[in-house]
ZAMARGU-4260 file (C-alpha; in steps of 0.2 Angstrom, whole numbers, plus 5000, padded with zeros to 4 digits):
<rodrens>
0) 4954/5085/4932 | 4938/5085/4919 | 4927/5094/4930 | 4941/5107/4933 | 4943/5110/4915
5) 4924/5111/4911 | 4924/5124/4926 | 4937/5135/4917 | 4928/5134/4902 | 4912/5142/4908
10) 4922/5156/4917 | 4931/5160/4901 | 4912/5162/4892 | 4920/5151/4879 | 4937/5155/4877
15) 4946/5139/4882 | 4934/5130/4875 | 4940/5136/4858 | 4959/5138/4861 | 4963/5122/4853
20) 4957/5126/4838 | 4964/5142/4839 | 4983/5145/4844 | 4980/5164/4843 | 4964/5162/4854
25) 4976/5151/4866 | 4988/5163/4868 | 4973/5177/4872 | 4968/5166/4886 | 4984/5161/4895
30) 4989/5182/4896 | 4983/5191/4911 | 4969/5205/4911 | 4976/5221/4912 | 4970/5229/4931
35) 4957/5241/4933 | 4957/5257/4940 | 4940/5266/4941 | 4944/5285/4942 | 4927/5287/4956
40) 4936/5276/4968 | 4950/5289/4969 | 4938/5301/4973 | 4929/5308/4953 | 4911/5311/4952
45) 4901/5311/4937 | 4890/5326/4943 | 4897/5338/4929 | 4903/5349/4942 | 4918/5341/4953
50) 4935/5343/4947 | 4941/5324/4940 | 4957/5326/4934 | 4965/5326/4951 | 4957/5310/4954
55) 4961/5303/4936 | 4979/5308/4938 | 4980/5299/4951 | 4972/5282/4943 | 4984/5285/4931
60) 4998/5285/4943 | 4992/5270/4952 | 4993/5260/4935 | 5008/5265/4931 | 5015/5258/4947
65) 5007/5243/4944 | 5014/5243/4925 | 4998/5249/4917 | 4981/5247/4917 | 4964/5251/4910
70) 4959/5268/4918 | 4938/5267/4918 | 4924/5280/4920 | 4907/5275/4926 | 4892/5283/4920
75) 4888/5303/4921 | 4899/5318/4917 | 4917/5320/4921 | 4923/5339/4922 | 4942/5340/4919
80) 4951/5356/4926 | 4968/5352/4924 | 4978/5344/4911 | 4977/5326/4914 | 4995/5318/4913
85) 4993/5301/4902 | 5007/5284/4907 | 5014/5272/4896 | 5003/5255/4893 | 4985/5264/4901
90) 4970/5263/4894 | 4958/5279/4895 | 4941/5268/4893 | 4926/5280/4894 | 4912/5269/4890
95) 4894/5272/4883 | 4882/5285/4892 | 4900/5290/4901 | 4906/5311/4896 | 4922/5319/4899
100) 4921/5338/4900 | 4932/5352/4900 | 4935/5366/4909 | 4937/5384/4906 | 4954/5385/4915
105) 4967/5374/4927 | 4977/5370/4912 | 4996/5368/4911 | 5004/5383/4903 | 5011/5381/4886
110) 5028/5376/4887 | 5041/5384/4878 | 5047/5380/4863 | 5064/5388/4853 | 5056/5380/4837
115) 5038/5391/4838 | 5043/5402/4826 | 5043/5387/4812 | 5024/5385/4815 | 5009/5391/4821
120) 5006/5391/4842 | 4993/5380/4841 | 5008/5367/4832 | 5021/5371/4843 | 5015/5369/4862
125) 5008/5354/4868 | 5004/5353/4889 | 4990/5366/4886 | 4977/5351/4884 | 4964/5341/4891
130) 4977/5323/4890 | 4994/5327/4889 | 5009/5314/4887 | 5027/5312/4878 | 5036/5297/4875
135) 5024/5284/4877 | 5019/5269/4874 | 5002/5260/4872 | 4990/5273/4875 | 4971/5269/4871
140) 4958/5279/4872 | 4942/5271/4870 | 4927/5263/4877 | 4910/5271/4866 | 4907/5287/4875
145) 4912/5306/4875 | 4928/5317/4878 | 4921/5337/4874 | 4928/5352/4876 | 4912/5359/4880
150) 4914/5375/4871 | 4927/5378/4884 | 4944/5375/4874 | 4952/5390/4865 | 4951/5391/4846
155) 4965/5404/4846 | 4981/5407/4858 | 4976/5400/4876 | 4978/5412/4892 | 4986/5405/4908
160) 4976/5390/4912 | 4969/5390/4897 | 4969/5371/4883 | 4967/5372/4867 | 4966/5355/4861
165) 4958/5337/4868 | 4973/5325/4866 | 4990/5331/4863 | 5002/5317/4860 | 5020/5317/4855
170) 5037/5305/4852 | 5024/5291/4855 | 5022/5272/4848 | 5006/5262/4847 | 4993/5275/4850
175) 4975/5268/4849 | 4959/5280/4846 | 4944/5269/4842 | 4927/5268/4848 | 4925/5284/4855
180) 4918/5303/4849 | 4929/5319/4852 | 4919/5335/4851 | 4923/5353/4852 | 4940/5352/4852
185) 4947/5369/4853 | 4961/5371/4841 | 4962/5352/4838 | 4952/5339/4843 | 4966/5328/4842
190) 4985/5334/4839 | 4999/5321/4838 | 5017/5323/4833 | 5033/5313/4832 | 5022/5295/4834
195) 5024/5279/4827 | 5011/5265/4824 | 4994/5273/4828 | 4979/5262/4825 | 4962/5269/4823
200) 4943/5262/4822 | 4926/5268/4821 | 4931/5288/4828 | 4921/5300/4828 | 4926/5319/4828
205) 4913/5332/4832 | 4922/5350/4830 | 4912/5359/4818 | 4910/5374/4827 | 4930/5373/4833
210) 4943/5371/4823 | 4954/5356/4816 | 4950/5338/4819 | 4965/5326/4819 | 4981/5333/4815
215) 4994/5319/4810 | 5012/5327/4811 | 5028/5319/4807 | 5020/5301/4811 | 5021/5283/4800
220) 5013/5266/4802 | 4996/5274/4803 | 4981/5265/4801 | 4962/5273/4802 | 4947/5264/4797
225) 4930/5271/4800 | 4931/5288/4804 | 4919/5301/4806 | 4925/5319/4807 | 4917/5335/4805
230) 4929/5348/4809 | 4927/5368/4803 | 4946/5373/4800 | 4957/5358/4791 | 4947/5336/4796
235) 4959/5325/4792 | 4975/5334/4790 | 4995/5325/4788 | 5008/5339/4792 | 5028/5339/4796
240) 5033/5355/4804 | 5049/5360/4814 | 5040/5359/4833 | 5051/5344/4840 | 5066/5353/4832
245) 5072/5339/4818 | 5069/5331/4802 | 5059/5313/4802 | 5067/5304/4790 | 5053/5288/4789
250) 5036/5298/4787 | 5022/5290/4782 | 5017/5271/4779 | 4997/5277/4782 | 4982/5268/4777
255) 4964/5277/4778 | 4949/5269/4773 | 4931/5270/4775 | 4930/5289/4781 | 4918/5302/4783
260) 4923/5319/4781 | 4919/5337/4783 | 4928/5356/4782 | 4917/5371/4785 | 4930/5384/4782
265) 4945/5373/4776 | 4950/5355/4769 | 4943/5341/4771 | 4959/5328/4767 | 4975/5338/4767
270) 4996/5337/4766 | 5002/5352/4774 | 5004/5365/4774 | 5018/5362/4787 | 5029/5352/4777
275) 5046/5350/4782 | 5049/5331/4781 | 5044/5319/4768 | 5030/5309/4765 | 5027/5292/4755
280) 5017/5278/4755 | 4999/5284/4757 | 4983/5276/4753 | 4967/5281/4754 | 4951/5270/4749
285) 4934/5275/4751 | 4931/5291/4756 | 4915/5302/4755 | 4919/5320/4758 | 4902/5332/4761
290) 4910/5347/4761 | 4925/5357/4759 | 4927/5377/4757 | 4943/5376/4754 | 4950/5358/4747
295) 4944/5342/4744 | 4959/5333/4739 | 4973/5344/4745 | 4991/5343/4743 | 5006/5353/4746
300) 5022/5356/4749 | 5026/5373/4756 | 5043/5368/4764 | 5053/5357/4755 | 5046/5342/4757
305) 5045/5328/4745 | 5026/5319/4742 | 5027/5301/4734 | 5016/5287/4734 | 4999/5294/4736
310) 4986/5284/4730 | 4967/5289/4732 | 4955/5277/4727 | 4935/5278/4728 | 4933/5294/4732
315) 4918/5304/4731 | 4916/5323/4735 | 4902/5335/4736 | 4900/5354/4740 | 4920/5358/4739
320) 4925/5374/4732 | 4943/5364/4725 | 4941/5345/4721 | 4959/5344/4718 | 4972/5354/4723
325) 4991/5353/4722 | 5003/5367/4724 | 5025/5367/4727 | 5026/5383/4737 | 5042/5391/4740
330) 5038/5396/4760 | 5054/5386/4766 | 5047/5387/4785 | 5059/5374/4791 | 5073/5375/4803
335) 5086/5367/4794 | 5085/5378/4779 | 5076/5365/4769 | 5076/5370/4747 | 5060/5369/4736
340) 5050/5352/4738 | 5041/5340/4726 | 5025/5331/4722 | 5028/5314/4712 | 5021/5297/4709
345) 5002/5301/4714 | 4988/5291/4708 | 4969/5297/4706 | 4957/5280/4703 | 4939/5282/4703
350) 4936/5299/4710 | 4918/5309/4708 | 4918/5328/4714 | 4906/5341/4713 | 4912/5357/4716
355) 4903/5373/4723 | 4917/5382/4713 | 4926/5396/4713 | 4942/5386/4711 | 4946/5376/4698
360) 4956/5357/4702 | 4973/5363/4701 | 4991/5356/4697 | 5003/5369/4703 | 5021/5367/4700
365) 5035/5379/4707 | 5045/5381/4691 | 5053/5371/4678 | 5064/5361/4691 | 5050/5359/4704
370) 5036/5351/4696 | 5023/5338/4701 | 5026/5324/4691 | 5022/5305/4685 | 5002/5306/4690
375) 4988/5296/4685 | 4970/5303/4684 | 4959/5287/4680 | 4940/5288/4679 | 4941/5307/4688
380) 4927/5315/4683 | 4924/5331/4691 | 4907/5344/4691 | 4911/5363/4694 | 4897/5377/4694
385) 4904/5386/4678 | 4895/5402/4673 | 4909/5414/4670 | 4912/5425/4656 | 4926/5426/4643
390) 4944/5426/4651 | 4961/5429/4643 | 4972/5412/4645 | 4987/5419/4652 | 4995/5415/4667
395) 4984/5419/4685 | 4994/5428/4700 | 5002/5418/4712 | 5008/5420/4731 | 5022/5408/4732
400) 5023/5407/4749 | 5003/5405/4753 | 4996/5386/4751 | 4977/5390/4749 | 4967/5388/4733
405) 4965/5407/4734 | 4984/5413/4732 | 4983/5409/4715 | 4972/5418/4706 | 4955/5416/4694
410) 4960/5400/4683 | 4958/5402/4667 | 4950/5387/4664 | 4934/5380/4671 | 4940/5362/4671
415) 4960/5358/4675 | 4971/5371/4676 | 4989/5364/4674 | 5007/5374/4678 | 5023/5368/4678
420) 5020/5349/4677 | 5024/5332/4666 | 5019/5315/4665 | 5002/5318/4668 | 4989/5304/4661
425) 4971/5306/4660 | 4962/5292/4658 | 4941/5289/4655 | 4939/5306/4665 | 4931/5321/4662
430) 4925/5339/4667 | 4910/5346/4667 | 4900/5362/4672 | 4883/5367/4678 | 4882/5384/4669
435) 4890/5387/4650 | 4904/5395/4655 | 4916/5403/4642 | 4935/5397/4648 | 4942/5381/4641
440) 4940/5364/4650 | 4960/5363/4650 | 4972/5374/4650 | 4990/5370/4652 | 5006/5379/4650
445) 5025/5374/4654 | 5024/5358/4655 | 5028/5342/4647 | 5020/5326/4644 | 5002/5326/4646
450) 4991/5314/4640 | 4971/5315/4640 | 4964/5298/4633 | 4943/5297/4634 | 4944/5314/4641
455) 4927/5321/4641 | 4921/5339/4644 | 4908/5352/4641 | 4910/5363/4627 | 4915/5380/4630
460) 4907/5397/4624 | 4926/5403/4618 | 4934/5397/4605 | 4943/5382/4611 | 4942/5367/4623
465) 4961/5363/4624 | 4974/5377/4627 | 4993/5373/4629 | 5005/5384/4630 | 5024/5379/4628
470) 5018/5360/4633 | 5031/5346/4626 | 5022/5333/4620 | 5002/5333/4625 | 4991/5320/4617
475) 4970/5320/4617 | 4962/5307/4610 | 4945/5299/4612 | 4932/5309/4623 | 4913/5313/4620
480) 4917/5326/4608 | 4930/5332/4595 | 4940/5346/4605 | 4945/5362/4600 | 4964/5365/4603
485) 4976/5378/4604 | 4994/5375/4605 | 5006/5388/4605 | 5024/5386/4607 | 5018/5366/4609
490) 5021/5349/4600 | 5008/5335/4599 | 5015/5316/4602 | 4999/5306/4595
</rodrens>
């Protein structure tokens, strides 16, 4: 009985050996391997040129059967010319010097969808990708190599046979995407919606020359550490929109930490705009963001949703044309004829941002009833180019139903520019600009409660450093100068 046990030992590399101290380990060992299912023996060849995906389809199938599996690839190029139909409790494990490639055609077709006029196609159709599957469970793609579109996946409407996106995912639980690199992904290199519990570790997204990189849509209980991804439109994007045809009522629940992120054209870490459902409990912590053109930071609600319980921590940011952007738009896109949304309970900690300009971080209420409020800003200190010339101070033009930093207009102030908000505290932050520029480092009008404590800032050129207009209570004090303030139709509560 001895020499049996030491003979288990050494085939378990260890793990018997350690079970007893280890009731987790212990219960590892006694569970069964899941079955492989290598994709060549159903007839795949990594030569780059022979269609896989009937050959992978068929692994797949034969792991469902056997009530799942780990599906594997062996080394060489894989070229998928169909859509490649994904099964509960699988495995997609495509390991190092291993590439999956796409196809310019042999797609499904885009299914229809009565809900596509709440979104953009791209958001609304879902069997015109590379992996396809609804309602699952345990899906995993990982395994250290490469899924790519290979410049072959369409970055506007596909045509018959034609995928616009790597992985398309919807009404799923327990989706895993670590240890592997997407790449030219089309439209998205990774679109889910509807899914709850989704793990991820050590991704990397390569879609710079595409469009978006991971859009998260109407998901909770998300969980990403280690990410990597350069994307061209929006990187790391969390979205509600109307394409399954209901509300989500439990939205959110996501931890982000230790990411890498890019946006040629677009934002880098975004909500919305689709924003039909609610969103709360976010938290992201340590993120460096190398480029933005549109947001750094960006959140809105364009559709009546309400954001809550943001927290971003640890942030640093460079090359963004908007460190901080919030806007409550009035689009309503939604098919349950949502009202106007709401931004509340967001916390800023420790964020640095330079800025390539032209937009000024922005707080962006819809009126007097829809305004972001209760935020804290600590030890937010911002760089922007600066340079321009003397501006009047009233209120820029606005497009309510548009979410980018450009539908509303030059800010008049180089630093924060602040409408329709209350309960804003600044604290240790500050606002500065390369070139002397002649607007004020804050301006704020219609708005309640604001509170800049150690705030500091540039001078300006003009004639004042603090504007408020019709503000309810605004307190400076502290900061690396003595401001200049104007308040006009404004009371001071320190």
């Amino acid at each position: 009985m001895r020499s049996r046990t030491k003979l288990i030992v050494i085939s378990a590399a260890g793990l018997v050996g350690l079970a007893a101290a280890s009731p987790m380990i212990a219960n590892a060992a006694t569970q069964a391997p899941q079955k492989m299912f290598s994709v060549e023996s159903f007839g795949a060849k990594g030569d780059g040129k022979t269609d896989s995906a009937p050959a992978t389809n068929a692994a797949i199938a034969a792991a469902a059967r056997n009530g799942g599996g780990v599906i594997t690839f062996g080394a060489g190029t894989f070229k998928m010319a169909g859509t490649v139909h994904l099964a509960s409790n699988t495995t997609i494990n495509v390991p190092t010097g291993s590439t999956i490639t796409g196809s310019a055609g042999g797609y499904d077709h885009a299914e229809s969808n009565p809900n596509d006029k709440f979104q953009d196609y791209g958001h609304s159709h879902f069997h015109d990708a590379m992996f396809y599957g609804n309602g699952l469970s345990n899906v995993t793609f990982t395994g250290g190599g490469t899924i790519t579109g290979g410049g072959h996946l369409i970055t506007g409407n596909p045509g018959s046979g034609q995928a616009d996106k790597i992985i398309s995912l919807t009404n799923c639980k327990n989706l895993t995407l670590s240890k592997i690199t997407l790449s030219r992904g089309g439209h998205f290199a990774a679109l889910i919606n509807g899914c709850d519990g989704v793990t991820s570790d050590h991704l990397t997204i390569s879609t710079a020359s595409d469009r978006d990189g991971w859009n998260i849509i109407n998901s909770s209980n998300v969980k990403i550490t280690n990410i990597t991804d350069a994307a061209n439109d929006d990187a790391l994007v969390f979205k509600s929109d109307w394409a399954l045809g209901k509300r989500f009522t439990n939205q959110g629940h996501v931890r982000v930490t230790n990411a890498h992120l890019s946006a040629r054209c677009c934002n880098a870490l975004m909500f919305g705009s689709e924003t039909c459902s609610d969103f709360t409990d976010y938290v992201f912590d340590t993120i460096t963001i190398t480029g933005a053109s549109k947001s750094g930071l960006g959140m809105v609600s364009m559709d009546g949703a309400k954001i809550s319980d943001v927290h971003y921590r640890n942030i640093t940011m460079s090359g963004v044309a908007s460190p901080i952007m919030q806007k409550i738009g009035t689009r309503k896109r939604c098919g349950d004829h949502p009202g106007v949304g709401s931004i509340s309970n967001i916390e800023y900690t420790n964020i640095t941002g330079v800025g390539k300009g032209p937009f000024s971080p922005t707080i962006w209420g819809a009126d007097a009833a829809h305004e972001p409020n209760h935020e804290t800003f600590t030890n937010v200190k911002l760089t922007v180019p600066g340079g321009s010339g003397s501006t009047g101070t009233g209120v820029p033009s606005n497009n309510p139903g548009d979410y980018n930093p450009k539908s509303i207009g030059t800010r008049p102030a180089y630093g924060w520019y602040i409408h329709f908000a209350n309960n804003l505290t600044f604290t240790n932050s500050a606002v500065a600009f390369k070139s002397a520029d002649s607007r004020a480092a804050v301006i704020a009008n219609n708005a309640s409660a604001l509170s800049f404590d150690t705030f500091s800032f540039n001078k300006s050129r003009g004639p004042n450093d603090f504007v408020f207009q019709s503000v309810s209570g605004y307190c400076v004090k502290g900061g690396s100068a003595t401001p200049r303030i104007s308040a006009t139709g404004s009371t001071k509560s320190c």
